[in-house]
C-alpha positions as semicolon CSV with decimal commas, in nm:
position;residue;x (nm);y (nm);z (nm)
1;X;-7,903;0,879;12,810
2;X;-7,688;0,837;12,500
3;X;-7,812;1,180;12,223
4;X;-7,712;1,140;11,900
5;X;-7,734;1,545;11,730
6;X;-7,843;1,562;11,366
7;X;-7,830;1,859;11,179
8;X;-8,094;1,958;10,890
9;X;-7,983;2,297;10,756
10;X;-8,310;2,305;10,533
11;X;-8,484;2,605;10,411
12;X;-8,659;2,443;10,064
13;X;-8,998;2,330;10,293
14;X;-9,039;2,692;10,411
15;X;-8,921;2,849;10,104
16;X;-8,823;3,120;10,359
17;X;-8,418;3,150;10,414
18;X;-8,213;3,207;10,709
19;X;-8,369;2,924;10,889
20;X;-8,106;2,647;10,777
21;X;-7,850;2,850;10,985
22;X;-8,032;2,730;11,294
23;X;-7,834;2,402;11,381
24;X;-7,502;2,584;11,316
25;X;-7,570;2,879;11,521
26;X;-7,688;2,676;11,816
27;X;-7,386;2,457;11,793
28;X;-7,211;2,795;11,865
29;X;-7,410;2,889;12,140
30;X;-7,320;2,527;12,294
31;X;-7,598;2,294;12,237
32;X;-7,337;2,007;12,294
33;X;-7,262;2,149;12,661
34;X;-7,595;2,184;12,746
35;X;-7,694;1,794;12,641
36;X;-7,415;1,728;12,822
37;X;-7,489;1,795;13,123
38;X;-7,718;1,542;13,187
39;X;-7,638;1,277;12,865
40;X;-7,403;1,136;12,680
41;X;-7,377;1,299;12,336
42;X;-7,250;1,262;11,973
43;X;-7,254;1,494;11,710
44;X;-7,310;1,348;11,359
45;X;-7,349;1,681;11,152
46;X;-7,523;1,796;10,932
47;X;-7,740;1,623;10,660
48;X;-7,645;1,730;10,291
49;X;-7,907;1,923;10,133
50;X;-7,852;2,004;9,737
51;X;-7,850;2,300;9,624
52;X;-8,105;2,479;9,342
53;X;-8,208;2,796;9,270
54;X;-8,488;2,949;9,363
55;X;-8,646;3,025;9,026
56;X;-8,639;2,641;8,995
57;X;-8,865;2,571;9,295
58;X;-9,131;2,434;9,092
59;X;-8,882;2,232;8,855
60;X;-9,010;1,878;8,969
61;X;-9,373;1,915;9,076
62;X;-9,589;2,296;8,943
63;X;-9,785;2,280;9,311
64;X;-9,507;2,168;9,531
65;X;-9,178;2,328;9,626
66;X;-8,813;2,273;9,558
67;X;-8,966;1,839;9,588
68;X;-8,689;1,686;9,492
69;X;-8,399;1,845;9,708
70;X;-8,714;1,824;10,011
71;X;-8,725;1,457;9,919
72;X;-8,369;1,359;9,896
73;X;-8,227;1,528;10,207
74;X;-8,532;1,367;10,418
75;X;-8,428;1,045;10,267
76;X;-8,042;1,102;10,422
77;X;-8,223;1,213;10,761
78;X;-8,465;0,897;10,821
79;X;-8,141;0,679;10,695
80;X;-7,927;0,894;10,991
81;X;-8,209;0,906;11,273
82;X;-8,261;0,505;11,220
83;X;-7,861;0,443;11,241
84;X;-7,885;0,665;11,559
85;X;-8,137;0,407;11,687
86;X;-8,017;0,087;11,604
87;X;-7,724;0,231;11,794
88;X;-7,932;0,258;12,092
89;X;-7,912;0,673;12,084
90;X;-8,161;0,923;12,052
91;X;-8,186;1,125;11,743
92;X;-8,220;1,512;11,854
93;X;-8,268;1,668;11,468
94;X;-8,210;2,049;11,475
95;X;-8,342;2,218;11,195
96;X;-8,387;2,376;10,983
97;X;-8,801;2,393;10,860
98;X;-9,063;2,121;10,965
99;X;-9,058;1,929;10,629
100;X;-8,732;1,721;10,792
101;X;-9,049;1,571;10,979
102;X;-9,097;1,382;10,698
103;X;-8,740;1,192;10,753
104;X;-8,734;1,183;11,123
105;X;-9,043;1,065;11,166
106;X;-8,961;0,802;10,910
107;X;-8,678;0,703;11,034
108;X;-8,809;0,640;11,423
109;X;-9,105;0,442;11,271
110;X;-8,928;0,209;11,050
111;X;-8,769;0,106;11,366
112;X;-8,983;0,126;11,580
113;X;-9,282;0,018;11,364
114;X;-9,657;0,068;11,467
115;X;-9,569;0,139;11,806
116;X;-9,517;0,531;11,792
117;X;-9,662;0,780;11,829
118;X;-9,609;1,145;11,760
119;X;-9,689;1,482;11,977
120;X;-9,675;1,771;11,741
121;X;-9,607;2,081;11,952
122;X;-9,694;2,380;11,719
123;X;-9,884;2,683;11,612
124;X;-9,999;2,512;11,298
125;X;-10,109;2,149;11,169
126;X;-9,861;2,064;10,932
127;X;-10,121;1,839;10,731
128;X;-10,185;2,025;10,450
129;X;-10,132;1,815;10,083
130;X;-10,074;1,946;9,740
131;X;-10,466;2,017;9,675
132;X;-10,530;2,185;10,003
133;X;-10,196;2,388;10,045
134;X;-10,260;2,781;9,934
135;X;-9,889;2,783;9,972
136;X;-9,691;2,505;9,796
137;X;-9,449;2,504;10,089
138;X;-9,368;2,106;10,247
139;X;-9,340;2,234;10,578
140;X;-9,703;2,249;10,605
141;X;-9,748;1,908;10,519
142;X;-9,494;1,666;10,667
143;X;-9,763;1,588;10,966
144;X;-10,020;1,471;10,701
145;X;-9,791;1,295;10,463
146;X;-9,626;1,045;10,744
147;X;-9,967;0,983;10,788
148;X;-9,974;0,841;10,457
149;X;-10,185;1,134;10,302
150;X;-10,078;1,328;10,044
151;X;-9,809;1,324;9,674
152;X;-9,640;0,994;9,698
153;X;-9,317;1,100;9,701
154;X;-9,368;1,236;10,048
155;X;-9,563;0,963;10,184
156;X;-9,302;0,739;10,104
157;X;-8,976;0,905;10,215
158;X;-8,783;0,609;10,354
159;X;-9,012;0,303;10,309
160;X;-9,352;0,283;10,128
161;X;-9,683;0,322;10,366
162;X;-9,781;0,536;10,645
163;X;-9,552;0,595;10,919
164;X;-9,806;0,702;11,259
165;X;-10,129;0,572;11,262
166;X;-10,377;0,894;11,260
167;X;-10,474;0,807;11,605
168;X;-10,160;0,767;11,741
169;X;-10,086;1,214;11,684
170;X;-10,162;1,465;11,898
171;X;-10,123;1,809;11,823
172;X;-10,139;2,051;12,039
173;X;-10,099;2,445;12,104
174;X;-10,221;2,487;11,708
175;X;-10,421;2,827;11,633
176;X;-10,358;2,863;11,208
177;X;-10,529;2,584;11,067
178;X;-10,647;2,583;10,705
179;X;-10,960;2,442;10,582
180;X;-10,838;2,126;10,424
181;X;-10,666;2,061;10,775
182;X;-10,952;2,153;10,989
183;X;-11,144;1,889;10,713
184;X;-10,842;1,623;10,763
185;X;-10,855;1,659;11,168
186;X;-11,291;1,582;11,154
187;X;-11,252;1,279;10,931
188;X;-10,988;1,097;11,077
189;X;-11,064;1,241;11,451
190;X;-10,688;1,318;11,502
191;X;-10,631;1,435;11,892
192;X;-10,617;1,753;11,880
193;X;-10,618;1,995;12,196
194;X;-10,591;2,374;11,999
195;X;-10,457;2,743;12,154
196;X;-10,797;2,812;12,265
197;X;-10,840;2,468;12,444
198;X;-10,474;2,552;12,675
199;X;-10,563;2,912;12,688
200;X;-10,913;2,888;12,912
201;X;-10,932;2,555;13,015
202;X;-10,720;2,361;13,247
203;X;-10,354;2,310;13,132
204;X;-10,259;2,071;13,362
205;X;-10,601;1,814;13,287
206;X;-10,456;1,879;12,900
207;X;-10,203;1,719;13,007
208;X;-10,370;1,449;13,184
209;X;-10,539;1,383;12,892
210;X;-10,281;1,331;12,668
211;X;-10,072;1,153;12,888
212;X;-10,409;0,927;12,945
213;X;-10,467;0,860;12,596
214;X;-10,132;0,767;12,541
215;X;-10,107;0,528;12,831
216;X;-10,479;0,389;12,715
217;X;-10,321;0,305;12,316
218;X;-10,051;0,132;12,469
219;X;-9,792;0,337;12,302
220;X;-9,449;0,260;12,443
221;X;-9,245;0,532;12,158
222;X;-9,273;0,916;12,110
223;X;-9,146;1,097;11,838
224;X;-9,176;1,463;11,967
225;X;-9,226;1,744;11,741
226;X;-9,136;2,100;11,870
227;X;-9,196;2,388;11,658
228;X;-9,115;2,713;11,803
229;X;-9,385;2,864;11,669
230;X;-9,574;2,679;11,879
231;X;-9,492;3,019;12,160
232;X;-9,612;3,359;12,127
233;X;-9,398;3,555;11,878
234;X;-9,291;3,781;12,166
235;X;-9,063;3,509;12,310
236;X;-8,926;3,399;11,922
237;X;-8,967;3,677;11,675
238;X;-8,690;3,462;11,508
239;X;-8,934;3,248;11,347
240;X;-9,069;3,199;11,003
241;X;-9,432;3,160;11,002
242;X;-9,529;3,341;11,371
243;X;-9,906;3,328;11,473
244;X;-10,008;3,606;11,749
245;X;-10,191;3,447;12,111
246;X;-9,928;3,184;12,113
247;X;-9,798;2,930;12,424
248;X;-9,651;3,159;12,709
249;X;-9,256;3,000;12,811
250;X;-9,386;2,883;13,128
251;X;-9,682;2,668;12,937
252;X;-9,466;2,518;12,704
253;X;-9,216;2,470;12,914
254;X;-9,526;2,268;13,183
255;X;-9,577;2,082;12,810
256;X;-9,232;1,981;12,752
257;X;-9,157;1,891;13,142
258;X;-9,479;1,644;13,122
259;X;-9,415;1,489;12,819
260;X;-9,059;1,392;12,871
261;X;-9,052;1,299;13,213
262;X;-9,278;1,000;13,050
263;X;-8,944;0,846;12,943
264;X;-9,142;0,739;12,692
265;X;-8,958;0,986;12,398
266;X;-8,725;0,825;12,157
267;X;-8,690;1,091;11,933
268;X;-8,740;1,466;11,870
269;X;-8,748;1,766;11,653
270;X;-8,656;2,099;11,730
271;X;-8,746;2,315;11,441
272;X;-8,826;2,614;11,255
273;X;-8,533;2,858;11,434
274;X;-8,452;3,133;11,178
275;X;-8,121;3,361;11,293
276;X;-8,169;3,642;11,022
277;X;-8,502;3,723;11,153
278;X;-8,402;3,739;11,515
279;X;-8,469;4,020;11,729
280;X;-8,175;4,114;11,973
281;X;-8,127;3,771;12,034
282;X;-8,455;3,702;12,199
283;X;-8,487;3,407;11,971
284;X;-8,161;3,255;12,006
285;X;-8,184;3,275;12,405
286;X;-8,506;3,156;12,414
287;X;-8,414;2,845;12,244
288;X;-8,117;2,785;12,502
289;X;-8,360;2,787;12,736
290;X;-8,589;2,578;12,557
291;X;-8,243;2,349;12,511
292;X;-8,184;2,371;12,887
293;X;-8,492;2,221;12,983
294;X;-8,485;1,968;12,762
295;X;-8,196;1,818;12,835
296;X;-8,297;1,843;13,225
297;X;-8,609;1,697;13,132
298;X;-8,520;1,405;12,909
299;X;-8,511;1,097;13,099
């Protein structure tokens, strides 16, 4: 398979810094090698993100953070991951915070149009708005957006309109949900299969599921979403937002085998790595052997 890397060295969605290091620091710890092994790869760098200061986080929108610069570097990444598939690559975006959602996810379904679907792999929803976020930070709301809910400026990174039909998601592994998401998930019946769900029921007819679901909408395109958080903080203390009772590594790793031995993936995240609050490098190697299995798995 021909992998096209894409750097998003973006902290603004978090509002948390250290975690736009993360695509550097695993280009130093030889995330080209380990694609290589099994794929062709090209590096296209990293997307510019502008620079503000913090005390102007609220300059373009009093409920939403640092909008603008979140906006504009999105709008570079769905214009990069769409060039990576009209060249007949797949776009492997390394962040970098889960707001660049908004641009990957963009970017994979204005070419691929209705036919994708997305598998968000995380501890939390990410489909918060501006009225139901107690935080003001994007990252918690790039899921919700590309569904065409939410401030219009995020709904329409890229192109106007939604980007995934609501019933073409599936989250899983998610255990931190606010209200307004827990609301959002009831009314639009979004497929979700939470923590609790993984933890005592049968992992493997999860799976099955999914998988079945997937098969039964027809969907040919996955845009995967992997948040690290999605684990148990004990195997990525390095994280921004870590919620306790987490994914074990073998679990997630089961999760990440199924999915993309579908051959069904076209795209993919891998998000939310933050160096500076790493614990003896448990973080960093547990991403390169995240990274490892991905690139075994990816067919």
């Amino acid at each position: 398979m021909d992998i096209s890397i894409i750097g998003m060295p973006l902290f603004y969605g978090c509002d948390r810094p250290g975690v736009e290091k993360g695509p550097d620091i695993l280009r130093e710890n030889n995330l080209d090698k380990i694609l290589e092994k099994n794929h062709h790869v090209t590096d296209l760098g990293n997307i510019d993100v502008d620079y503000i200061e913090s005390k102007d986080k609220f300059l373009e929108n009093d409920k939403l953070k640092y909008l603008k610069q979140v906006v504009d570097a999105n709008n570079r990444l769905a214009s990069k991951v769409y060039e990576a598939l009209t060249n007949n690559t797949l776009p492997f975006i390394i962040g970098g915070d889960h707001s660049l959602a908004l641009g990957s996810i963009a970017g994979s379904s204005k070419y691929f149009g209705n036919d994708l679907g997305v598998i968000w792999i995380d501890a939390h929803g990410d489909i918060n708005t501006e009225t139901t976020s107690p935080s003001g930070n994007i990252h918690g709301m790039p899921l919700a957006a590309s569904m065409g809910i939410g401030y219009d400026k995020l709904t329409s990174i890229f192109f106007e309109g939604f980007k995934v039909k609501p019933e073409n998601v599936f989250i899983l592994a998610c255990r931190d949900l606010d209200q307004g998401e827990v609301e959002l998930i009831d009314k639009l019946k979004i497929n979700v299969w939470n923590i609790d769900e993984i933890q005592n029921g049968d992992l493997d007819k999860i799976i099955s599921d999914l998988l079945s679901k997937i098969k039964e909408k027809n969907i040919k395109n996955i845009h995967l979403s992997y948040d690290i958080d999605c684990l148990d903080p004990e195997y990525v203390p390095g994280t921004g937002t870590p919620v306790d009772n987490g994914l074990t590594f073998e679990e997630s790793k089961k999760l990440l085998k199924s999915i993309l031995s579908t051959s069904l993936v076209k795209s993919m995240d891998f998000v939310e790595y933050n160096p500076e609050l790493d614990s003896n490098n448990r973080t960093k190697e547990t991403c390169i052997e995240l990274l490892n299995i991905i690139s075994t798995e990816l067919k």
